[in-house]
C-alpha positions in Angstrom: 45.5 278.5 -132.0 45.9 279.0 -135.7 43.6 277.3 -137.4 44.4 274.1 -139.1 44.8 275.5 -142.6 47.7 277.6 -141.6 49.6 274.8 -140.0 52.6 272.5 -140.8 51.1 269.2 -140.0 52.5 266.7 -142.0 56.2 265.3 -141.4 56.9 265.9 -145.4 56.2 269.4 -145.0 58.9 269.6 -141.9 61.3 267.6 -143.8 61.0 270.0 -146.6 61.0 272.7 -144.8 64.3 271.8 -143.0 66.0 270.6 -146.4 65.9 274.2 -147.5 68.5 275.0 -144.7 67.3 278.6 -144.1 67.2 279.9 -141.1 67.9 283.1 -138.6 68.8 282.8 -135.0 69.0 284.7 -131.7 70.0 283.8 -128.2 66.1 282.3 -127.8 64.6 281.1 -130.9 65.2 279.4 -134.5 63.2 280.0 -137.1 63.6 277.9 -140.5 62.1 278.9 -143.4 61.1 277.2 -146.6 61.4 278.5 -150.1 58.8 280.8 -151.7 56.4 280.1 -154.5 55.7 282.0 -157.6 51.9 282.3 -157.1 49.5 284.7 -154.5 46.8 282.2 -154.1 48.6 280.3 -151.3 48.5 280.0 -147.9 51.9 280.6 -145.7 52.2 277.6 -143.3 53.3 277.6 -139.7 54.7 275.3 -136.8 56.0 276.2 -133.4 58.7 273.7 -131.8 59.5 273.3 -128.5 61.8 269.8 -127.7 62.0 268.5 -124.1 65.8 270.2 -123.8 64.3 273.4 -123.5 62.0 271.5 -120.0 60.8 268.2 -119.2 57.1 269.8 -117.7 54.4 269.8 -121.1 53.2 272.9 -119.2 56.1 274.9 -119.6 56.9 273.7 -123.6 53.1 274.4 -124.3 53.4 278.1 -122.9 56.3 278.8 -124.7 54.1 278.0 -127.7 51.4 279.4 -127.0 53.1 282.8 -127.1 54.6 281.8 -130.1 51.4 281.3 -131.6 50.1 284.6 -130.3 52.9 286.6 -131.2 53.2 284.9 -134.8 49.0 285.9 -135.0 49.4 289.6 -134.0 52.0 290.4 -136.5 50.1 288.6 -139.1 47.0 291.1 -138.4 48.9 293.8 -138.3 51.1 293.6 -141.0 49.3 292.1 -144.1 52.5 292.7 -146.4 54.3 290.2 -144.5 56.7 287.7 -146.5 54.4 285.1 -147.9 57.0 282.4 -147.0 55.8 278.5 -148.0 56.7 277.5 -144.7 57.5 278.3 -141.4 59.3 276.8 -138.1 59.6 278.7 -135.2 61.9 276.6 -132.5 62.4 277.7 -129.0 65.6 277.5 -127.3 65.9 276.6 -123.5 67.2 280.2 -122.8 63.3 281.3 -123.9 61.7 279.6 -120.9 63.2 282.2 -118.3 62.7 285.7 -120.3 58.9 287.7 -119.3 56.5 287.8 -122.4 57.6 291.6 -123.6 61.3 290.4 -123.8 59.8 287.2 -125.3 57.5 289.4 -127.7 60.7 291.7 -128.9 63.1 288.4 -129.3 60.9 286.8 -131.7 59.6 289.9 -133.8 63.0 291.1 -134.1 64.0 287.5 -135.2 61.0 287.4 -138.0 62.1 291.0 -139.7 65.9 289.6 -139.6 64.6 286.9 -141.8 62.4 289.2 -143.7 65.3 291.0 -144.5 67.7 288.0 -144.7 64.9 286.0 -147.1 62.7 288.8 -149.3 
């Protein structure tokens, strides 16, 4: 889990996030993203959304976020040069409940550099 610093928590912060109306989108996932700031001394946010269209079971919905979370993690380690956005929503369709976690892994960070290079 990322740790409480790093994630959108407040419903301000969503409706801020979604008034910006950016956003990239595949077959699987959303992802809206919220305006930059000027300064280097701040922290990116995150928040991982999964509504009860994609399944009515909580144990499916929280799987599909917990691989978001992981996925969203790892390429934050590895890449430290990644787009210091102000805010980030990651939203899983219904279509990402059936895919295996490599598709799943591909989907999402080919999704994140098309807003990289959409939103730089």
């Amino acid at each position: 889990m990322l740790p409480k610093r790093y994630r959108l928590r407040k419903n301000i912060e969503f409706v801020a996030t979604y008034a910006q109306k950016k956003y990239v989108s595949n077959s699987y996932f959303t992802i809206n993203i919220g305006k930059t700031k000027p300064t280097e001394d701040f922290i990116s946010k995150a928040a991982f959304v999964v509504s009860k269209k994609t399944d009515k079971r909580a144990v499916v919905r929280n799987k599909i976020k917990r691989r978001m979370r992981e996925i969203y993690k790892t390429i934050l380690r590895e890449n430290p040069s990644f787009p210091k956005w102000m805010s980030v929503i990651i939203s899983a369709k219904p279509e990402a409940k059936d895919i295996d976690f490599k598709s799943f892994d591909r989907e999402l960070r080919n999704l994140i550099h098309k807003a990289e290079e959409k939103y730089d």
